[in-house]
C-alpha positions as CSV (number, residue, x, y, z in Angstrom):
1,X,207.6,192.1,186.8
2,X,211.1,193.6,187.1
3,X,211.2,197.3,188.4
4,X,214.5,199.2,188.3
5,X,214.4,200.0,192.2
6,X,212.6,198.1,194.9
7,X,211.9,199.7,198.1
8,X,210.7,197.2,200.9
9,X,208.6,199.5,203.7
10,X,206.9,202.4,203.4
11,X,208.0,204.0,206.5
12,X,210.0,207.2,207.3
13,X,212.8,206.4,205.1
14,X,211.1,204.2,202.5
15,X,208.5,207.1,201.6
16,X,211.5,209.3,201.0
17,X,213.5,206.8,199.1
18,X,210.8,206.0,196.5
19,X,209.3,209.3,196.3
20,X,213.1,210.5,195.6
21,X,214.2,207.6,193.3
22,X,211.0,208.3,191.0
23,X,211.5,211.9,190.8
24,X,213.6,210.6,187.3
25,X,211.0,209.7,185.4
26,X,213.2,206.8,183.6
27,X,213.6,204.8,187.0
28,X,211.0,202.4,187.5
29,X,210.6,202.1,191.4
30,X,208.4,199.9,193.5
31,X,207.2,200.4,197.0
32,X,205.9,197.2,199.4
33,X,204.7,198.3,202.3
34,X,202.9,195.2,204.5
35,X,200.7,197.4,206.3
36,X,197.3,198.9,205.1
37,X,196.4,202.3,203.5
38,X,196.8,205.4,205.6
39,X,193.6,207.2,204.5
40,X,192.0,206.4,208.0
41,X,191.4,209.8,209.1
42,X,191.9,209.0,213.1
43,X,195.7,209.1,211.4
44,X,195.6,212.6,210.5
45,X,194.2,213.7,213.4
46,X,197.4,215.1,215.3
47,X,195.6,214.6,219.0
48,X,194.5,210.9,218.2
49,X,198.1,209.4,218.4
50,X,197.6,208.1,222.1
51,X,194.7,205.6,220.7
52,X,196.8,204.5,217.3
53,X,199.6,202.6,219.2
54,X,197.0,200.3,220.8
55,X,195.1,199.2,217.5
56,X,195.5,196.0,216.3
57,X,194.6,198.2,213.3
58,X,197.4,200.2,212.7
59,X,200.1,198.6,214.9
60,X,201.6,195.2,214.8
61,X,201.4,194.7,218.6
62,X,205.0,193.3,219.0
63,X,206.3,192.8,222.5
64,X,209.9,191.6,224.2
65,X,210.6,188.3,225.6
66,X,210.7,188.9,229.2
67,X,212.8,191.6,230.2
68,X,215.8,189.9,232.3
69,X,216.6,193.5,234.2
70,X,213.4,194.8,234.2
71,X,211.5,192.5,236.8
72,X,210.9,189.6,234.0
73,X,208.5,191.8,232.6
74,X,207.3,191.6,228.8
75,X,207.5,195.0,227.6
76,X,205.5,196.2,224.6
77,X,207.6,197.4,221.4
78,X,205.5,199.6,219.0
79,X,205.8,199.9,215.5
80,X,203.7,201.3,212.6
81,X,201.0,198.9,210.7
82,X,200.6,201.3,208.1
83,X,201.7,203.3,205.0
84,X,204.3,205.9,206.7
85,X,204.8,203.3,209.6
86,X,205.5,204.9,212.7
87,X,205.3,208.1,211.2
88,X,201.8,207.5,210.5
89,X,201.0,207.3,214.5
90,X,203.8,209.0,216.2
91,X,203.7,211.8,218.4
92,X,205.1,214.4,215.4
93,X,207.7,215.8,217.6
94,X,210.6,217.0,215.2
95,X,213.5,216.3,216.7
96,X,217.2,215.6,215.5
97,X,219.0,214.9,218.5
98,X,222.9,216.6,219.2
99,X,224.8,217.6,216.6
100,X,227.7,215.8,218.3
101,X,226.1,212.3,217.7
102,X,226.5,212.9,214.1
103,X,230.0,213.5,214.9
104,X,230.5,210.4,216.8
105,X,228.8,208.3,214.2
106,X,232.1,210.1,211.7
107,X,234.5,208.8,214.7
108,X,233.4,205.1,214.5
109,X,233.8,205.0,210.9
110,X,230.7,206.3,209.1
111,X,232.5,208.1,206.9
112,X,230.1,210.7,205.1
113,X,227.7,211.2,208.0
114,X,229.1,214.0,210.5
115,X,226.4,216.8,211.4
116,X,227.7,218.8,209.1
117,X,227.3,216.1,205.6
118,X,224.1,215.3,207.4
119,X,222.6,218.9,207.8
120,X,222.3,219.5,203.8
121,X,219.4,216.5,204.2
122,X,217.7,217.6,206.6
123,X,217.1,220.8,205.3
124,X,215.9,219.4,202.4
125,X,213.3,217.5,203.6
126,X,211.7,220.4,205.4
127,X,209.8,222.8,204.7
128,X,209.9,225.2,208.5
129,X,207.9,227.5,209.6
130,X,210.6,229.8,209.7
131,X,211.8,229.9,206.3
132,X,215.3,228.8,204.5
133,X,218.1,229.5,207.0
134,X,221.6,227.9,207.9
135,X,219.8,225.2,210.7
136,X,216.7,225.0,208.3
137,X,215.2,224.1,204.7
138,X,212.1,226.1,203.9
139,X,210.8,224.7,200.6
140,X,210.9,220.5,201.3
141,X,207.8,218.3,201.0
142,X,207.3,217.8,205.1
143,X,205.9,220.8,206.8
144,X,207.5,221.8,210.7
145,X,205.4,224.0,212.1
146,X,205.8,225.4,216.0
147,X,203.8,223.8,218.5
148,X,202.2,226.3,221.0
149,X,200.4,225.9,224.5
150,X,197.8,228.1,226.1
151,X,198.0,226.2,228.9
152,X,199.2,228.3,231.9
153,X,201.1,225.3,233.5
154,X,203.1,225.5,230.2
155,X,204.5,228.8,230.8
156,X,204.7,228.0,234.5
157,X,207.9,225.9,233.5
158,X,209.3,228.0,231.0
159,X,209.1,230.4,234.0
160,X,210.7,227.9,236.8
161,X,213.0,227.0,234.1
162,X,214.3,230.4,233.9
163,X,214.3,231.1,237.5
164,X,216.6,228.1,237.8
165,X,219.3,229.2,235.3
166,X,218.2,226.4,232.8
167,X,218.5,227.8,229.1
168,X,215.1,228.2,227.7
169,X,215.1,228.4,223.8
170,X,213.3,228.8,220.8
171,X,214.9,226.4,218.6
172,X,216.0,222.7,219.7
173,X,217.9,222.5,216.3
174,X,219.8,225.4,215.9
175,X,222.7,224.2,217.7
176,X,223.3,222.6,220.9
177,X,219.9,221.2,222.2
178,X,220.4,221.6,226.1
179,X,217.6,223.6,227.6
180,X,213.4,223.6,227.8
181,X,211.5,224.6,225.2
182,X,208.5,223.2,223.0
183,X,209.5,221.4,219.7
184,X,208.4,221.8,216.3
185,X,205.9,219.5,215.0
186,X,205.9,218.3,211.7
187,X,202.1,218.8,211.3
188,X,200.4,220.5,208.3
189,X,197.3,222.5,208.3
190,X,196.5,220.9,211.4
191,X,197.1,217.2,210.0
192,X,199.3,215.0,210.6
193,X,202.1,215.1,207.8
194,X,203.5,211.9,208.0
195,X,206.4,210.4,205.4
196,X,203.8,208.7,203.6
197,X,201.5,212.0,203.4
198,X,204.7,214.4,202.9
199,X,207.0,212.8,200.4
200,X,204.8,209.4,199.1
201,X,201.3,211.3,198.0
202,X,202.3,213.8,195.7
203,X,204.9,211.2,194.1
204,X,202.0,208.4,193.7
205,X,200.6,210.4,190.6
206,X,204.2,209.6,188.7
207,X,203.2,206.6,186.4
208,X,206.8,205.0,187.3
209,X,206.5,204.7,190.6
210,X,204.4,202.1,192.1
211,X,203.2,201.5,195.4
212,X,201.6,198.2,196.7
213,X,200.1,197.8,200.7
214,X,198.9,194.6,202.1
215,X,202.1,193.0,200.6
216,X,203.8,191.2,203.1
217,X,207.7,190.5,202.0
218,X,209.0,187.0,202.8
219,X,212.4,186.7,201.2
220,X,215.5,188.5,199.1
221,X,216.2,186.3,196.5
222,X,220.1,186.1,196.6
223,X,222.1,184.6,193.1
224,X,225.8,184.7,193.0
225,X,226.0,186.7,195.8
226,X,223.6,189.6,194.3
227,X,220.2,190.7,195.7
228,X,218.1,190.1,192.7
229,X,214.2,189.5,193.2
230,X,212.0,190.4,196.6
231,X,209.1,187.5,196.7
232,X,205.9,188.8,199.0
233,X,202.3,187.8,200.1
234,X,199.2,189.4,198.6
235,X,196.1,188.2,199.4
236,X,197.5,184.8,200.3
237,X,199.1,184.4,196.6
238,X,202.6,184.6,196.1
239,X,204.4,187.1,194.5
240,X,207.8,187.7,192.6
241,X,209.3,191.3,191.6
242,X,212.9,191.3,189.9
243,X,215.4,194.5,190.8
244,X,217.4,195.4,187.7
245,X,219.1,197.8,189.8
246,X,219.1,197.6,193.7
247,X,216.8,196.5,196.5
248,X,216.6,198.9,199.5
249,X,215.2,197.6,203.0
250,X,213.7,200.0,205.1
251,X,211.3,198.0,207.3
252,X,213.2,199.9,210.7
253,X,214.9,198.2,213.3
254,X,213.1,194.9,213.9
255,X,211.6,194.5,210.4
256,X,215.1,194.7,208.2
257,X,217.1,192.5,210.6
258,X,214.5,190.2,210.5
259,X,214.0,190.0,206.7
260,X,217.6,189.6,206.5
261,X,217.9,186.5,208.3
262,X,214.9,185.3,206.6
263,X,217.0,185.9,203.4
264,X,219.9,183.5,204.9
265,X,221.7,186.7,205.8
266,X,222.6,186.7,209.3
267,X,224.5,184.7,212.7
268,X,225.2,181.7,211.1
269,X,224.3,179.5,214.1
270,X,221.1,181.3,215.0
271,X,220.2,180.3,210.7
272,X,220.7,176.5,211.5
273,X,219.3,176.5,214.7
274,X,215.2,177.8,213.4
275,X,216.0,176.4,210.1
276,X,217.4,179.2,207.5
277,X,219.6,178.0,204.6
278,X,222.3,180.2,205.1
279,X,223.5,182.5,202.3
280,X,226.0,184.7,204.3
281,X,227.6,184.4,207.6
282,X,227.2,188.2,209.0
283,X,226.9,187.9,212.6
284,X,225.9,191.7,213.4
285,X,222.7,191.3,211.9
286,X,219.5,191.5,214.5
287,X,222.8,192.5,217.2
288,X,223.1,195.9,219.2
289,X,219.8,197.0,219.4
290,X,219.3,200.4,220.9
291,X,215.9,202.2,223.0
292,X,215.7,205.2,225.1
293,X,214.6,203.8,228.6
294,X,211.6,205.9,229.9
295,X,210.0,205.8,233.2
296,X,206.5,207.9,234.1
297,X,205.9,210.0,237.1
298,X,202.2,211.7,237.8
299,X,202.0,214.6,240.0
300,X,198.1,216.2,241.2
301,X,196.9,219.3,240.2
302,X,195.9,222.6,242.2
303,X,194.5,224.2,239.5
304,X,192.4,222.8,236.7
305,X,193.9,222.0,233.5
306,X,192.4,223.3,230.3
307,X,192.8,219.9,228.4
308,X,191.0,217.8,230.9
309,X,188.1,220.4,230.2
310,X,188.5,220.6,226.9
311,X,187.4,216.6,226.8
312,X,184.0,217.1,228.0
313,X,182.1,214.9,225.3
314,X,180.3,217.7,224.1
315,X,183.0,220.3,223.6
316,X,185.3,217.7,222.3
317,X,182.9,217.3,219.3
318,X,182.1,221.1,218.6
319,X,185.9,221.0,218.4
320,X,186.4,218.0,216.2
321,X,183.6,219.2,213.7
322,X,185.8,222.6,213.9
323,X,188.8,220.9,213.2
324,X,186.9,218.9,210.1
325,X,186.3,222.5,208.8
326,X,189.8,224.9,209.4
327,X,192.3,222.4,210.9
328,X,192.4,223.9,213.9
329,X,191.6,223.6,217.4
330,X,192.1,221.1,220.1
331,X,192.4,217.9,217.7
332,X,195.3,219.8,215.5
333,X,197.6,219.1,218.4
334,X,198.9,217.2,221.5
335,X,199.0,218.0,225.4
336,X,202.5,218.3,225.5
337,X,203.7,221.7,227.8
338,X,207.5,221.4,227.8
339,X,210.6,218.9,226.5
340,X,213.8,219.8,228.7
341,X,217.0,218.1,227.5
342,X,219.4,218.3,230.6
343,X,223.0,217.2,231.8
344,X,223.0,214.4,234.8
345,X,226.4,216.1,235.9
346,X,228.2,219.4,235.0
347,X,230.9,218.8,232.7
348,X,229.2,216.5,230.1
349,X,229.6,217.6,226.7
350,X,225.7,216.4,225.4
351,X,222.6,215.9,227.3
352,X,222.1,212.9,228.7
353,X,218.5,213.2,230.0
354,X,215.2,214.3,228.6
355,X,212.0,215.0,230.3
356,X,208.6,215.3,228.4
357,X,206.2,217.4,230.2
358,X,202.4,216.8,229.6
359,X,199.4,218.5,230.4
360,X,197.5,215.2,231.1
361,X,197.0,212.1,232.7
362,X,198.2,209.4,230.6
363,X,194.9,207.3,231.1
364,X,192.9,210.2,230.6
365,X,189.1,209.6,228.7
366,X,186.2,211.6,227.3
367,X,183.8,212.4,229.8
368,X,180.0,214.1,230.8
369,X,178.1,214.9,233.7
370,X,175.4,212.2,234.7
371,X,177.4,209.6,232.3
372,X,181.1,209.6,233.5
373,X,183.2,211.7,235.6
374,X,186.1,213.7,234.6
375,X,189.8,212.2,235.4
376,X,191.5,214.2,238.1
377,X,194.2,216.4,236.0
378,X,197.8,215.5,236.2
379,X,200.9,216.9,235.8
380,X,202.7,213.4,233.2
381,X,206.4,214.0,233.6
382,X,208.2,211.2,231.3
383,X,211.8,210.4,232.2
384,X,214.0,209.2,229.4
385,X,217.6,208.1,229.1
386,X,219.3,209.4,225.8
387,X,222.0,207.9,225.7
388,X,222.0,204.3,227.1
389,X,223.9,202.3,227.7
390,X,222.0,198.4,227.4
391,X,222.1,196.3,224.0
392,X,219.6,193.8,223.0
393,X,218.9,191.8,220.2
394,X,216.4,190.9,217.3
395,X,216.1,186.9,216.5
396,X,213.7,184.8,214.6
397,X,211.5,182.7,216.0
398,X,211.5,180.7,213.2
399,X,211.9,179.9,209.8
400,X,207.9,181.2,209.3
401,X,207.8,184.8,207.8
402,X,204.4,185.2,209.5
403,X,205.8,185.1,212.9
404,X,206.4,188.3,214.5
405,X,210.5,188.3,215.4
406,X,212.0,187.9,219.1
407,X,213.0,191.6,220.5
408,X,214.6,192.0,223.6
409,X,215.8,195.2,224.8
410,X,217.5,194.2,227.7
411,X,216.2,197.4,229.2
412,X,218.5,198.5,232.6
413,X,221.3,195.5,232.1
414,X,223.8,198.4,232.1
415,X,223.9,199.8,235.9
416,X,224.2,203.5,234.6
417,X,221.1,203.3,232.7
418,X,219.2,202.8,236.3
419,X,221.5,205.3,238.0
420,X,220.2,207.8,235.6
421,X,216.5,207.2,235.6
422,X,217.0,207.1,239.3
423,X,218.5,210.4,239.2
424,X,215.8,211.8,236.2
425,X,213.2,210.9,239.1
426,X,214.9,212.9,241.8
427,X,215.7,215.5,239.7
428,X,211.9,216.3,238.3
429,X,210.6,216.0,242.1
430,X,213.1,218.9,242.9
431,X,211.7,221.0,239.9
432,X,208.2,220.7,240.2
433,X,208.4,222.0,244.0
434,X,210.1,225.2,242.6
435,X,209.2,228.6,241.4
436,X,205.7,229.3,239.4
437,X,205.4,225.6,238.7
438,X,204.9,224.8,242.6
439,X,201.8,226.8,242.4
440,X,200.2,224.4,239.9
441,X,201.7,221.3,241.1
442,X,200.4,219.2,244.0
443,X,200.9,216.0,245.4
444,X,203.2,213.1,243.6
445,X,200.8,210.4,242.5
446,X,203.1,208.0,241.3
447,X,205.7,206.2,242.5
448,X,204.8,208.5,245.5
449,X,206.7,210.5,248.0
450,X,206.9,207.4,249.6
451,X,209.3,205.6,247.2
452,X,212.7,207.3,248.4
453,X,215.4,205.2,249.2
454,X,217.9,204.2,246.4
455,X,216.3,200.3,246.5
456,X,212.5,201.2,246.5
457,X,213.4,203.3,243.6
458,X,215.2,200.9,242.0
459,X,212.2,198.6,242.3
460,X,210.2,201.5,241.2
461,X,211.9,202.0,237.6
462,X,212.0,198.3,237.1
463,X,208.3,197.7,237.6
464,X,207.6,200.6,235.6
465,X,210.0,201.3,232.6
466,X,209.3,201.5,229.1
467,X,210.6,202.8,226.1
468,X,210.5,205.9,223.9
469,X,209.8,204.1,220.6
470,X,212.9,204.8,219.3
471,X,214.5,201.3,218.1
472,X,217.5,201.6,216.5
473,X,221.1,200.0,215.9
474,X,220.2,196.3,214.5
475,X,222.0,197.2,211.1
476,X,224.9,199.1,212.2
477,X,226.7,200.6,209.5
478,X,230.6,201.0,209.9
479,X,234.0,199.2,209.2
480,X,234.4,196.9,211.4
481,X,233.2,192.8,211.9
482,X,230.0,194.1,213.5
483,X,229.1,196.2,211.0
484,X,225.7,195.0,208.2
485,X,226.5,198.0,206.3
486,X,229.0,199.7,204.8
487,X,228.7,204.2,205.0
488,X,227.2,203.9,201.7
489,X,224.2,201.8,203.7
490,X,225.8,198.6,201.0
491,X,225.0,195.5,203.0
492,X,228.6,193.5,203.6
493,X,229.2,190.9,201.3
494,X,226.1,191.4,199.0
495,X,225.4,193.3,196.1
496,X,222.8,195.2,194.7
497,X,221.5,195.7,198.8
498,X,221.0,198.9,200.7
499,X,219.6,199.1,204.2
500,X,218.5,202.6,205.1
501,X,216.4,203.2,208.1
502,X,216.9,203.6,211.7
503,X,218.8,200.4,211.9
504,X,221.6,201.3,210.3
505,X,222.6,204.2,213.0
506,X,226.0,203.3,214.8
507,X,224.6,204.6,218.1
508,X,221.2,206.1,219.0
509,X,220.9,209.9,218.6
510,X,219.7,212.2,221.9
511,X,216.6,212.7,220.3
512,X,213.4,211.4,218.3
513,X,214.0,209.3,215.7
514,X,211.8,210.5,213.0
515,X,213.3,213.3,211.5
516,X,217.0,211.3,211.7
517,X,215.4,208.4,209.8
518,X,213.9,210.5,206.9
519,X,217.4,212.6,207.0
520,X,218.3,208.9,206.3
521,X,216.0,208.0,203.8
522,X,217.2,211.6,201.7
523,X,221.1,210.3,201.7
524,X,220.0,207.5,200.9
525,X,218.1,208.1,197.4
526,X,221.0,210.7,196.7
527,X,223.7,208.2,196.7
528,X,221.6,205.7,194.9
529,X,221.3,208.5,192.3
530,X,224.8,209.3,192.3
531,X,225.7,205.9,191.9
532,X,223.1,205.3,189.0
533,X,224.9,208.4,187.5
534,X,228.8,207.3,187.7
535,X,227.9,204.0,185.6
């Protein structure tokens, strides 16, 4: 079969990209997604996201290599298994970042993608609960709706926050970011509206667009230095599609740098040494990967929480078959009380730390009297670095497009990444003792009031850090040597090859990366479009 456009991964920027490119009914557009269906309804349950990340199911379960700064310690590395990847089981926070890392991405040759070229796409792929206005789109296929809390410790921040000369707002995205406040959610009717359920289901009724799951993608066929043909695995047959047009990679960050080495594209000695035939020598592929570092901290309750309650096996499933019927209740959201996006030292022109408030003990369970006990509440603080400053890598392990690729983070190799997580630590122990918020917060669980000194809570963070789930970097796009792309996402020294996904950004935003990668996915089907236009 030969298809005007194929689209390799149905996540957040593939759904866009082939929903967009077969809004013209005379391009013929194909969509290979390796993961299953996303019809599960566990998916579309907003509060079920905690359990999706551990399912063989709907994740692929890749981890690092030991972690060389992080106490040797393999560290796992999420990713969606499913139509929508990771939008599919994210936790639906909207989020863009600061506008300045737009900028910077301008200033380092991405010429095209300043906040101000990117805004226009953003707005267009939401639809916000507050209507058209110059931050937001009101009429896109992805609903943002606000998330709200009834839970009392929730406004017991907002209040310390206040009383501490923090800016509280009531919009992350409507400027500069700095402050506490709960973020949107891009949730719809009390489901889940991932890229695939946004942007990919209305567009699957168009009789040119196709789109095939289960298809596992093994190679780009390069001829005379042109991306021609994509050959995949279906049901343990092998299958050939043609591109008349272009061929647009948007497996993410470990998923496109890997397919691009399996297609010969890549370090040249890394090719030779598991085997690769090499097509082009373009060392920046699988280079530079970027996380946010994050590192928990527990603290006791003195009062009871309303979640903890709220998962008494009984009421949980009055509320379930409530949600079944009206989308609403407790399974039409998550226990999240506060984000706060804060400055490490005065003087900084962006945010370089964010702290997620929950309502909840991260190992928190269904319970009932006589069968199993309630857990004790707790206050989840998470402590994430937004800016960091550590590089990794993605590699092959081999020449096998079955085997899962090498990732390593190298998670605290640069000294201020620690320095800040130390400080993050520090820093939420202070607030929690303050204001409103004391009265609901007792004793710290973990590390412990114990873990003080500069050394034991060094120890601490390496022991314990994790990441965000925000991979990004492994295709940079720019100018120079170390740039895969070029600002029209054109892969270096190949035609007829786009990369567009969370890869391709230059440096990682100061954010989530779900709304950034479908803003990606948007530019990306309108320059395909233009250019399909200008022949």
């Amino acid at each position: 079969m030969t298809y005007h456009y194929i689209v390799v991964g149905g996540g957040s920027a593939g759904c866009v990209i082939a929903a967009r490119l077969s809004e013209r009914s005379d391009n013929n557009v194909l969509l290979l997604e390796s993961g299953a269906s996303d019809r599960s309804l566990i998916l579309k349950m907003p509060l079920a996201f905690t359990t999706l990340r551990n399912s063989p199911r709907f994740d692929w379960g890749y981890k690092t290599d030991p972690e060389p700064f992080a106490a040797d310690r393999i560290v796992p590395a999420a990713r969606g298994k499913v139509l929508g990847g990771s939008s599919s089981i994210n936790g639906m926070m909207y989020s863009r970042g600061h506008p300045r890392d737009y900028d910077e991405w301008m200033q380092m040759g991405a010429e095209g993608w300043s906040y101000d070229a990117v805004l226009p796409f953003f707005k267009k792929s939401e639809c916000n609960w507050r209507g058209e206005g110059p931050a937001h789109g009101g009429s896109g296929p992805m609903s943002v709706v606000p998330y709200a809390s009834s839970e009392p410790v929730a406004k017991a921040i907002r209040e310390t926050a206040c009383a501490l000369n923090y800016p509280v707002l009531d919009d992350f995205e409507a400027g500069d970011p700095e402050g506490f406040a709960l973020p949107d959610s891009t949730i719809y009717r009390g489901r889940r509206a991932s890229a695939s359920q946004a942007f990919l289901r209305p567009a699957r009724k168009r009789p040119n667009l196709k789109v095939i799951t289960g298809a596992h993608v093994t190679r780009v066929a390069i001829e005379n230095g042109r991306a021609t043909a994509v050959e995949y695995l279906k049901d343990g047959k092998a299958v050939t599609v043609r591109a008349a047009r272009e061929i647009v990679l948007s497996g993410g960050a470990y998923a496109s740098p890997q397919l691009l080495m399996l297609s010969g594209i890549g370090p040249a000695d890394h090719l030779r040494d598991v085997g690769v035939p090499i097509v082009l020598d373009l060392p920046g592929v699988g280079e530079g990967l970027q996380e946010h570092p994050l590192v928990p901290m527990g603290f006791s309750a003195k009062r009871p929480f309303q979640f903890g309650q709220q998962l008494r096996a009984d009421r949980l499933a009055l509320s379930v078959v409530y949600w079944l019927l009206t989308g609403r209740g407790l399974p039409s959201s998550v226990p999240l009380s506060s984000i706060a996006y804060y400055k490490s030292q005065p003087g900084l022109q962006r945010p370089d730390l964010e702290n997620i408030f929950m309502s909840t003990s991260l190992a928190a369970e269904v319970w009932f009297p006589g069968w199993r006990k309630p857990k004790p509440d707790v206050l989840t603080s998470l402590n994430v670095v937004l800016r960091p400053g550590s590089r990794g890598l993605v590699r092959l392990r081999s020449a096998d497009p079955s085997a899962a690729p090498r990732i390593q983070f190298n998670l605290l190799q640069d000294p201020n990444d620690l320095r800040l997580l130390r400080h993050a630590l520090r820093w939420t122990r202070d607030f929690v003792r303050q204001g409103t918020l004391a009265e609901y917060v007792g004793g710290e669980i973990f590390p412990g009031a114990a873990v003080e000194s500069e050394a034991a809570l060094d120890a601490y963070i390496r022991q314990t850090v994790a990441t965000a789930e925000h991979p990004t970097s492994t295709c940079k796009m720019g100018v120079g040597e170390d740039a895969v792309v070029d600002p029209q996402l054109r892969v270096r020294g190949i035609n007829g090859l786009r990369i567009a996904d969370a890869s391709i950004m230059p440096t990682l935003v100061g954010g989530h990366t779900n709304a950034p990668s479908i803003m990606i996915g948007e530019k990306a089907a309108d320059m395909i479009l233009a250019n399909q236009d200008a022949r």
